[in-house]
N, C-alpha and C positions, 0 to 999 in steps of 0.2 A: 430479446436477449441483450447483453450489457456488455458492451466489449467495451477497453480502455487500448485504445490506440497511442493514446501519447502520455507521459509525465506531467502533464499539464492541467486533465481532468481533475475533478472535486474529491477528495477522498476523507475522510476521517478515518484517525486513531486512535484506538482503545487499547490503553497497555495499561491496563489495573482498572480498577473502583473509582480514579478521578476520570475527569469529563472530558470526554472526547478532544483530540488534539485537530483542529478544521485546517486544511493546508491542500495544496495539490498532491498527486499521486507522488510525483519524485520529491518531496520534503518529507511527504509521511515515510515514502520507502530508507531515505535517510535519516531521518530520526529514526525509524524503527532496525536500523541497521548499529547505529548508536548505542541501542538500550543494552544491558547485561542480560548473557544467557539465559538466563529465569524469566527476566522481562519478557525477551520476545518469544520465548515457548507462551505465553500465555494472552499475550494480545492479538489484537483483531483488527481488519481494516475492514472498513465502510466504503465502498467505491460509486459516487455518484453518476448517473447517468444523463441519459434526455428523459423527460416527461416521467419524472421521478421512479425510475429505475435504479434499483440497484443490487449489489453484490456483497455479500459479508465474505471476508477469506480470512482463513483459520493462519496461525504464524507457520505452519507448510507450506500455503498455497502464497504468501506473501514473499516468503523465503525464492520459490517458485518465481513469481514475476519478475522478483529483484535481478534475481540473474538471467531471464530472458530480457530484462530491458538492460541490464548492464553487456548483454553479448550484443547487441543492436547496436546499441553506443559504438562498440567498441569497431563493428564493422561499418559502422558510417563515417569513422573518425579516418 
């Protein structure tokens, strides 16, 4: 199983037909928070793990972490 505990782990994004955007979890989630409405209905993250694991999440389930990792922030700050 493939958990992502921090913003810092490996992730790619796929937001259209160009090539994967390679960045950690919190740049993808920021750029992917960036994109226009259409965009992020239809992009995808790639979430790298250990011993090449990984996670595809649909722009729901991106949507999803973004604000469980932004309500973390928010109570650690």
């Amino acid at each position: 199983m493939l958990t992502i505990s921090e913003t810092g782990a490996h992730a790619e994004l796929v937001a259209g037909i160009q090539a994967p955007w390679n960045a950690t979890v919190g740049e993808c989630l920021r750029r992917w928070a960036a994109l226009a409405p259409v965009e992020r209905s239809r992009s995808y993250l790639v979430l790298r793990g250990e011993a090449g694991a990984r996670r595809t999440l649909n722009a729901s389930a991106i949507g999803e972490l973004a604000r469980h990792i932004d309500e973390d922030q928010q109570r650690v700050s």
